[in-house]
N, C-alpha and C positions, 0 to 999 in steps of 0.2 A: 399374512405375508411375513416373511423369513427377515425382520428388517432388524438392524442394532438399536435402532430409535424404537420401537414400539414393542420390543421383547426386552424381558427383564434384566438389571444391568449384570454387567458379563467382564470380567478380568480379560479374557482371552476373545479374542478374534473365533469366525469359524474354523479356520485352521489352526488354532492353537495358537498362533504367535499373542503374543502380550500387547493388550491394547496400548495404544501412544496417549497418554494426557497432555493438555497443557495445564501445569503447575503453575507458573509465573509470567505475566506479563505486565511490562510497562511501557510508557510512551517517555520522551524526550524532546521536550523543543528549544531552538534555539534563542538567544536574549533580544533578538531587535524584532520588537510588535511594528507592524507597517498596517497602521489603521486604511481601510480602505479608500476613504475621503480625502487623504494625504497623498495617496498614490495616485489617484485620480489628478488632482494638481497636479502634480509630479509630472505622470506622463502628457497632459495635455502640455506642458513646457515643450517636454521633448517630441514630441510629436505633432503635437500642433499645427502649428505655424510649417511643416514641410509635409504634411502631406493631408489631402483633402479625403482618406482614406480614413483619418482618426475620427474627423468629424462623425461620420456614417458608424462608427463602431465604438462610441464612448457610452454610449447606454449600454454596454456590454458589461461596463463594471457595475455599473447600480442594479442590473437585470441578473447580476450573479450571484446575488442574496449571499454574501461574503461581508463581513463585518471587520474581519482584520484575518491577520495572517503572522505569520513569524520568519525573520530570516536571518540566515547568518550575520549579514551586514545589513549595514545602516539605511535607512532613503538614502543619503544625500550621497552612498557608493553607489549609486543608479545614476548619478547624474553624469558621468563621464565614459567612453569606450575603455571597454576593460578585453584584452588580448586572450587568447587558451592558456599561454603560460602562467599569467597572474592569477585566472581561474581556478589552474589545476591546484597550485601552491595551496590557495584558499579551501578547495574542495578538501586536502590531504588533512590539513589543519585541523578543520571545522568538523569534517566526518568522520576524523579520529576522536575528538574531545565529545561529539553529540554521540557516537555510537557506543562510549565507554561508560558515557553518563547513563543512556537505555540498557545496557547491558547490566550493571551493577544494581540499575532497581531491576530490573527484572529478575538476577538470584534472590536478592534478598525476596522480594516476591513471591518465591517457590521455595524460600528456607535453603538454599543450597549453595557449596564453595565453588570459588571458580577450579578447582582440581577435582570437586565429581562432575565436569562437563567432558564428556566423549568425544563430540563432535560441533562445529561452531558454522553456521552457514552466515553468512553476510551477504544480502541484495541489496542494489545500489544500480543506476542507470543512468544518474545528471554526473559522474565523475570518472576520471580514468587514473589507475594507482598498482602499481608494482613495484613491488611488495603490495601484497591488496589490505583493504583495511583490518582485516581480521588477524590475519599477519601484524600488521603494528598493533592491535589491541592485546594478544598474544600477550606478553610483558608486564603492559599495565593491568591486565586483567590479575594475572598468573595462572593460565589456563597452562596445563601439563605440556610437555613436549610432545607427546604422542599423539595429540587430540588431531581429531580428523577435519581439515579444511574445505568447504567449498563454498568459494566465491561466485557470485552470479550477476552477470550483466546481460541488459537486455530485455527485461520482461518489462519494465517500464511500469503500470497501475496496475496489473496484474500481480506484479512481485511479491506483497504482501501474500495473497493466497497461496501462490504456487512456491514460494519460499517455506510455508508453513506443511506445504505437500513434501517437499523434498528432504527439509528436516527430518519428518518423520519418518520417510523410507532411510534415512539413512540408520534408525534405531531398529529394522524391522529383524524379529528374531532374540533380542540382547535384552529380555526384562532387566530391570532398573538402571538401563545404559541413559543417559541424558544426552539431550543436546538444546545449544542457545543459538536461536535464530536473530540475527539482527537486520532489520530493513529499515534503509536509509537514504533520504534523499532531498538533496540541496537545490529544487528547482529551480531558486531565484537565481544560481549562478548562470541559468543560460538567459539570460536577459540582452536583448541584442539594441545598441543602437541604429546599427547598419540596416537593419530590416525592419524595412517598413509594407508588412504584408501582415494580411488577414490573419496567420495562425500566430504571428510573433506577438501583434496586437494582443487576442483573445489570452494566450499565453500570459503576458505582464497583469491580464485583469480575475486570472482563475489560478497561480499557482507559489506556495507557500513551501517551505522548508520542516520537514520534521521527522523525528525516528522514533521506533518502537522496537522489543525484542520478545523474547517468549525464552521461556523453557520449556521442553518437551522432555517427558519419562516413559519409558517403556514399561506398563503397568503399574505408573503411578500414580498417586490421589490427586485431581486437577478439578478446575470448573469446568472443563471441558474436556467429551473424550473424541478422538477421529475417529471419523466413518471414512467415507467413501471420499475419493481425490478422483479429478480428471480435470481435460483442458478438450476445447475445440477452437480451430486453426480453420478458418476460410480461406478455401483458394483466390486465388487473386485478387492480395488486399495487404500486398504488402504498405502499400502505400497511404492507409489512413493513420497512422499513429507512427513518428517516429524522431529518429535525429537524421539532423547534415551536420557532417564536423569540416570544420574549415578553420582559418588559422585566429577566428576570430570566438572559435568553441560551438559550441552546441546550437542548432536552428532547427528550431521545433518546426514540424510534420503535422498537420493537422489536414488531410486533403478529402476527405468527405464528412458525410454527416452522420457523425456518429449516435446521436438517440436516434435518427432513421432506422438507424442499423439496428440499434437495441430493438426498437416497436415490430421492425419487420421479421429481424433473423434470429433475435437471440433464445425468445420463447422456444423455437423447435432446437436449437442445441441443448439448451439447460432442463425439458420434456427426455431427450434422448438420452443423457446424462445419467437421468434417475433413471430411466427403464432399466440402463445396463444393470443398476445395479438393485434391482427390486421394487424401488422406491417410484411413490407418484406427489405429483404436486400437493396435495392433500396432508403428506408428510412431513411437510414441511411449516412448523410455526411461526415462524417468519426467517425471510434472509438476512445478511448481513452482507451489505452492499459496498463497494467501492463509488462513492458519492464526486462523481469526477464533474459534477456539474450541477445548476438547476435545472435546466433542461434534461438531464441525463438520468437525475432521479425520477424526474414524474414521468421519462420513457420505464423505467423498472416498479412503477407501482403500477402502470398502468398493464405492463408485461404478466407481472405476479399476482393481475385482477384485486389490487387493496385501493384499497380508498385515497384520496388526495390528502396526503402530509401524514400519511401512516408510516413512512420512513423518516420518525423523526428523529431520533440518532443520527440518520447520514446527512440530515439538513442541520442539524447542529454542528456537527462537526465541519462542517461544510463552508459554517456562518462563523466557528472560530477561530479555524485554521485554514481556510480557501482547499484545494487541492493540493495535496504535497506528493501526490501520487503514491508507489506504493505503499508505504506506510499507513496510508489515511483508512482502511477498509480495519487497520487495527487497532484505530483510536476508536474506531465503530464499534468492535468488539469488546472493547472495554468498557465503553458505555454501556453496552445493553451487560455486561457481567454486574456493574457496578448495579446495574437497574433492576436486577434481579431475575435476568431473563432464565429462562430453562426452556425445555424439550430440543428436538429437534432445528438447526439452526445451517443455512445453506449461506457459507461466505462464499463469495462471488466476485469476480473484477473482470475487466476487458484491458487488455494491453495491445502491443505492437503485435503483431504476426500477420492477422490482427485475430485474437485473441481472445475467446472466455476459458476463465479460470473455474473452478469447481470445487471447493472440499466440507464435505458434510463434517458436522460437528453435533453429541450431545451434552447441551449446556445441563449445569449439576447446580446445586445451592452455592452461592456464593460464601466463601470461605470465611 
């Protein structure tokens, strides 16, 4: 089979273009730990006592095999309504200083200045910022004036993947063009008082704050090199993953059952995925998954035919930072870099659209 994973390694694409590495990667988290047993408290205060709704869904936090989490602010800024404007301020702030902080390890990471960086992508989905944040990082980085911007909103836990897809088209053709991906996302700012509903619940007990970034080189030396990228989009489903903005900011979407969805749907898009592109399941030594849940994992081991708690990177990460959405599928990748993974390697996510993500990777020795 004609495959980049199982034929010997190869500088160039089969068309000739320069294969994309990743060079550098690092993660970023923000200063306040919100141990899980604390928040637990916490929200049984706020919720509690007004709605008979919390009682029925507080084993959600302990069943969510979440040990702690990190967020911009504090507990005790959860204890009060906080408006969109106060949010967005905070988002501007926080997502400037965390995404400078992942940005700067990750050159150093891959040995390189912010003025060999070509092109800068920044995903983001818990904030809204114009001028975007790559723009304000621009300065403090000292990334060139020419370098090429796109910012992305919207892809929600898929970002991480399909961030790291669009980086690289953006190198495609330009051997030793670079480019720095940043994914960044402050979930604990959409914390709502006002709603007292199932997704807002499950939301306060599964999701954390944190960023990651990457450098990508067009035919440069990485522990990783790209294969194959793709996304599938089901028809009518907008409606399982998303936001409602109102003046009080962001109200998480949560309206089906999403490992359902995994067990039933996901196996035949991510089988079709690889056919397009030569490849069968077989090819694959293990995924690198977007761990959006514990239920959500053991729908994708069971998916990927592995054993119970073979996805032990996405349950660690899982257990030390909750979900932070898209970033999180890259703290996964670090781990299994750090762990010495090699071959063949399918990251993976599901986002809003509703959405899987796809980009093959071959992992190298760890540098």
């Amino acid at each position: 089979m004609n495959s980049p994973f199982t034929a010997p390694r190869a500088d160039t694409e089969a068309g000739g273009a320069p294969c994309v590495a990743i060079t550098g990667l690092a993660s970023a988290a923000p200063p306040h730990v919100l141990e899980q047993e604390a928040v637990i408290e916490q929200a049984r205060e706020i919720f509690g006592a007004r709605s008979a709704l919390f009682a029925q869904l507080e084993p959600v936090y302990s069943n969510a095999q979440i040990a702690r989490r990190q967020a911009c602010q504090p507990l005790d800024w959860f204890r009060r309504p906080v408006g969109i404007a106060e949010k967005t301020a905070l988002y501007l702030q926080a997502a400037t200083d965390l995404g400078e902080a992942a940005a700067r390890a990750a050159m150093a990471d891959a040995g390189c200045r912010a003025d060999q960086i070509d092109a800068v992508v920044f995903v983001s989905s818990t904030g809204i910022a114009t001028p975007s944040i790559e723009a304000r990082l621009a300065g403090r980085l000292g990334l060139r004036a020419d370098v090429i911007r796109l910012p992305i909103f919207g892809f929600g836990c898929a970002g991480g993947v399909l961030g790291l897809s669009r980086g690289a088209a953006l190198l495609a053709g330009g051997a030793g063009r670079r480019a720095l991906v940043v994914v960044l996302e402050l979930c604990t700012l959409a914390f709502r008082h006002d709603r007292l509903t199932k997704s807002n619940l499950v939301a306060t007990a599964l999701f954390g704050d944190g960023a990651a970034a990457m450098v990508l080189e067009a035919g440069g030396e990485g522990f990783a090199r790209l294969g194959a990228a793709g996304e599938h989009m089901w028809p009518d489903t907008l409606n399982v993953m998303g936001w409602d903005i109102d003046a009080q900011g962001f109200d998480v979407i949560f309206h089906r059952d999403i490992p359902k969805l995994v067990t039933m749907d996901y196996g035949a898009a991510r089988t079709a995925f690889l056919a397009r592109h030569g490849l069968r399941e077989g090819d694959i030594a293990r995924p690198c998954a977007h761990p959006g849940g514990a239920k959500v994992i053991e729908a994708l081991e069971a998916s990927f035919a592995l054993p119970a708690g073979a996805l032990d990177a996405e349950r660690a990460v899982l257990r030390e930072h909750g979900n932070m959405s898209a970033p999180t599928v890259l703290y996964v990748l670090d781990r299994l870099r750090r762990a010495g993974q090699r071959g063949p390697v399918l990251m993976t996510a599901l986002g809003p659209g509703f959405t899987a993500a796809f980009q093959m990777l071959a992992m190298e020795a760890t540098r």
